[in-house]
N, C-alpha and C positions, 0 to 999 in steps of 0.2 A: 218633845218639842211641838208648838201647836203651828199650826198652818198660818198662822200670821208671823209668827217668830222663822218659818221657813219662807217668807216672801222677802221680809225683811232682808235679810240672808243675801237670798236670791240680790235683790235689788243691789244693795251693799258691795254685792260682787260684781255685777257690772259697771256699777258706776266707777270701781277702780279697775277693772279693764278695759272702760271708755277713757279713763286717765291716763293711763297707761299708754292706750293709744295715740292719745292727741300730743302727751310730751313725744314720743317716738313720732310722730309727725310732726311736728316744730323739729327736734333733730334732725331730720332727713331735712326738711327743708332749710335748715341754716346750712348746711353740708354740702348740699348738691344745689343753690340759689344759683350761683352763677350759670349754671349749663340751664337755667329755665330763665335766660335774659341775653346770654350771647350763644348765638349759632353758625361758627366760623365754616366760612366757603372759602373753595379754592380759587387761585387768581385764573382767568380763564385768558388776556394777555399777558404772556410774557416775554418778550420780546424782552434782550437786553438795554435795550433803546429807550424800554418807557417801564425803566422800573427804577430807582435810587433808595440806597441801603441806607437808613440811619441806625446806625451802630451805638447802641445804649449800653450801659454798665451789665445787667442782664437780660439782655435780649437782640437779636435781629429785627428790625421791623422796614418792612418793604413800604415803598409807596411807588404807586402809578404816576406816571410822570408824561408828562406832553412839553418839554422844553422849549420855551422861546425867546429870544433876546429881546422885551418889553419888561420897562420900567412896573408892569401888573402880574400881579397872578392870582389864583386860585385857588384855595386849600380849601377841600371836600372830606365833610366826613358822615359816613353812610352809615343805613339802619345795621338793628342788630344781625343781618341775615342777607347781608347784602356784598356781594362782590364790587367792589366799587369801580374796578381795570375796566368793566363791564361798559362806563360812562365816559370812558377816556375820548373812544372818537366822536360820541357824540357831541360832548362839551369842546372838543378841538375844532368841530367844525361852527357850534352856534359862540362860543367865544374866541375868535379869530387872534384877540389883542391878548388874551391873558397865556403866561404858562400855566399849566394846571399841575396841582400835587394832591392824591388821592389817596389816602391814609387807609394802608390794612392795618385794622387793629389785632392786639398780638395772638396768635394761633391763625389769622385768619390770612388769606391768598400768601402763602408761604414766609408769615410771620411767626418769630421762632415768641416762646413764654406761652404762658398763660394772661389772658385779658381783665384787666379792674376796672373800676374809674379811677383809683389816682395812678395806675401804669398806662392808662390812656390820656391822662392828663398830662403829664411827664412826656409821654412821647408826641405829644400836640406842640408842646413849648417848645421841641426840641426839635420839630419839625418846622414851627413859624421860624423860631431866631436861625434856623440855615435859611431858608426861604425869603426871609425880609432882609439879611443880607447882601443877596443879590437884587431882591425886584421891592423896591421902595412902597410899593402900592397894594396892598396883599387883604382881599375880599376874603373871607373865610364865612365859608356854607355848612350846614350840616342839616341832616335827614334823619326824623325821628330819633333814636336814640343817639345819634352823632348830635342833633341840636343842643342837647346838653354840653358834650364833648365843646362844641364851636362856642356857644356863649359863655363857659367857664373862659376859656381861652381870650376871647375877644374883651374879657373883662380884665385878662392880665397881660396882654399884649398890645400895642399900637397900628389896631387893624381897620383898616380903610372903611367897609363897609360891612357887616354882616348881617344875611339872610338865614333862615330857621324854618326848614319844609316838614311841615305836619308835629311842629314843637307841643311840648308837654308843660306843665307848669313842675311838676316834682317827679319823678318813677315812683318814689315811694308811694304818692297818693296814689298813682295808678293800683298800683303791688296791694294797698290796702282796698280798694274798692273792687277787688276782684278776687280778696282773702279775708274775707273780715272776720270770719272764725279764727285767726291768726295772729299772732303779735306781730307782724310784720313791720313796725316799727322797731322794737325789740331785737329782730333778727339780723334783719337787711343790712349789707355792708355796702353795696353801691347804688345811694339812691337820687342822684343825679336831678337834685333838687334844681333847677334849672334858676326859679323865684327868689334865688338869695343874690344871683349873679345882675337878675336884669338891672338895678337900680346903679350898678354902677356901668351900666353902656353906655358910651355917649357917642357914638357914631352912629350913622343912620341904619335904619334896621329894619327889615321886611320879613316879615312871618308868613307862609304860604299855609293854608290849610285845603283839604280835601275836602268837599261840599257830602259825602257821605264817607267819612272816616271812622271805620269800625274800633276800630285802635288805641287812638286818641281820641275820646270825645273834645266837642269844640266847644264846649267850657273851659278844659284844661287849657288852651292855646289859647282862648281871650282873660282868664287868670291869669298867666304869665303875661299876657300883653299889659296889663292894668300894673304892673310890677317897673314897666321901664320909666323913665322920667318923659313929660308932656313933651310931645313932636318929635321924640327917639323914634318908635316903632308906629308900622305900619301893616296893617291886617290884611290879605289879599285870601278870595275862597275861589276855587276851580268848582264848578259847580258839577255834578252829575260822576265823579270821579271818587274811591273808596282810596285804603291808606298806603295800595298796593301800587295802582294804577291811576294814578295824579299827575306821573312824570311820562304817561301816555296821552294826554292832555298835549292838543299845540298851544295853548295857554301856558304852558308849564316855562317852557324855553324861554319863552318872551315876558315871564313874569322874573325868571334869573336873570335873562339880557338889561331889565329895566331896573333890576336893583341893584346892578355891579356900578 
C-alpha cells in the first residue's frame, strides 16, 4: 500500500468518525433540548394564602396568587430560571389595584409534569379563562421566555393590555445563532416563535428591553416589534442594566405601573 493510499485511508476514517460524531450530537441534542431551555426552581413563598391550584388533565400547576377583589389583574409569566413567588410582594406593593396571578410553569415552584410550549400554552389559557372570570380587566406580562408564553396568549384571549420584558422575536432564531453548526431548525420542538403571534395584537402593548442585554440582543426585540400592527406597540430601554438585572432598575416598576 503506498503512503498516499495510507493517508487517504487515514482521512476516510476520520471524516466518518467526525460524522459519526456530529449525527450523535444532533441526537443528544434533540433528546436532551428541553433541560438546555427550562431550568425549573423551587417556589420559595408558600404560604397557602398565595398559591391557587389549576388542576389540568395531566398535571398540577401552582400559581402565586395576591388576591384582590378589583375588577383588574395581573397574569405574569417569568424567564426560564426564574421563581416567579419571588415577585409576588413586590408587584403587591407597586400594583395596589390589580390581583396578581403568577404562573409556575410545569416542574417548576412545586408544579407537577414536565414543561413544553404547548403544556404552557394550555395552561396559560386555562389560567386566563378562570382569571378573566372573576376580574373583567386582566393585563398579562411576561419576562423573557414567558414573553412568548404572554403574547401567544394575548393573541387568543381578550386581554386588556399586554407588556413583553426583554421579548425575543423567535427562540429558534436565538437557538440558531448560537448553534449554527446544527440543524436547529430540524430539531427544535419548542421554538416560541413570538413574530407569528404579533400581528394579530390589538391591544396596547409595551416591550421593555435591557440597555446591555446579553441574552436577547435588541435586534431581536425591535424585529418583533416591526411584526405588530402601527400604534400596537411601544419600545421602552432601561439604560445601563443587562438581562438579569433590569427589574433592579427603579425605571423597571414605573415602566410596568405606566403600561397597566
Amino acid at each position: 500500500m503506498t503512503t498516499i493510499s495510507r493517508i487517504a485511508r487515514i482521512l476516510i476514517s476520520l471524516l466518518a468518525l467526525a460524522a459519526v460524531l456530529y449525527v450523535l450530537a444532533c441526537v443528544l441534542l434533540f433528546v436532551f433540548q428541553r433541560s438546555l431551555i427550562y431550568f425549573p426552581q423551587p417556589r420559595a413563598m408558600s404560604s397557602p394564602s398565595t398559591v391557587l391550584e389549576l388542576s389540568q388533565p395531566d398535571a398540577k400547576v401552582l400559581v402565586s396568587v395576591w388576591p384582590r377583589a378589583s375588577p383588574n389583574a395581573l397574569i405574569y409569566f417569568g424567564g426560564n430560571a426564574e421563581d416567579v413567588s419571588l415577585n409576588l410582594l413586590q408587584f403587591s406593593q407597586a400594583f395596589p389595584d390589580q390581583a396578581l396571578y403568577l404562573l409556575h410553569y410545569r416542574s417548576f415552584g412545586g408544579s407537577t409534569g414536565s414543561p413544553s410550549e404547548e403544556s404552557i400554552n394550555r395552561d396559560a389559557l386555562a389560567l386566563f379563562d378562570k382569571v378573566h372570570a372573576v376580574h373583567p380587566h386582566v393585563t398579562i406580562v411576561g419576562r423573557s421566555l414567558g414573553s412568548g408564553v404572554a403574547i401567544r396568549l394575548a393573541s387568543e384571549r381578550p386581554a386588556s393590555r399586554l407588556i413583553l420584558i426583554t421579548p425575543y422575536n423567535s427562540l429558534l432564531e436565538l437557538a440558531q445563532s448560537r448553534m449554527p453548526l446544527f440543524p436547529v431548525k430540524w430539531v427544535m420542538r419548542d421554538t416560541f416563535e413570538s413574530w407569528r403571534y404579533a400581528p394579530l395584537i390589538t391591544v396596547p402593548t409595551l416591550l421593555i428591553a435591557a440597555g446591555q442585554d446579553e441574552i436577547i440582543p435588541r435586534a431581536s426585540t425591535e424585529q418583533l416589534r416591526t411584526h405588530f400592527a402601527n400604534g400596537v406597540a411601544t419600545l421602552q430601554v432601561i439604560p445601563g442594566k443587562d438581562h438579569n438585572s433590569i427589574s433592579d432598575s427603579p425605571q423597571y416598576l414605573q415602566m410596568l405601573r405606566d403600561g397597566l
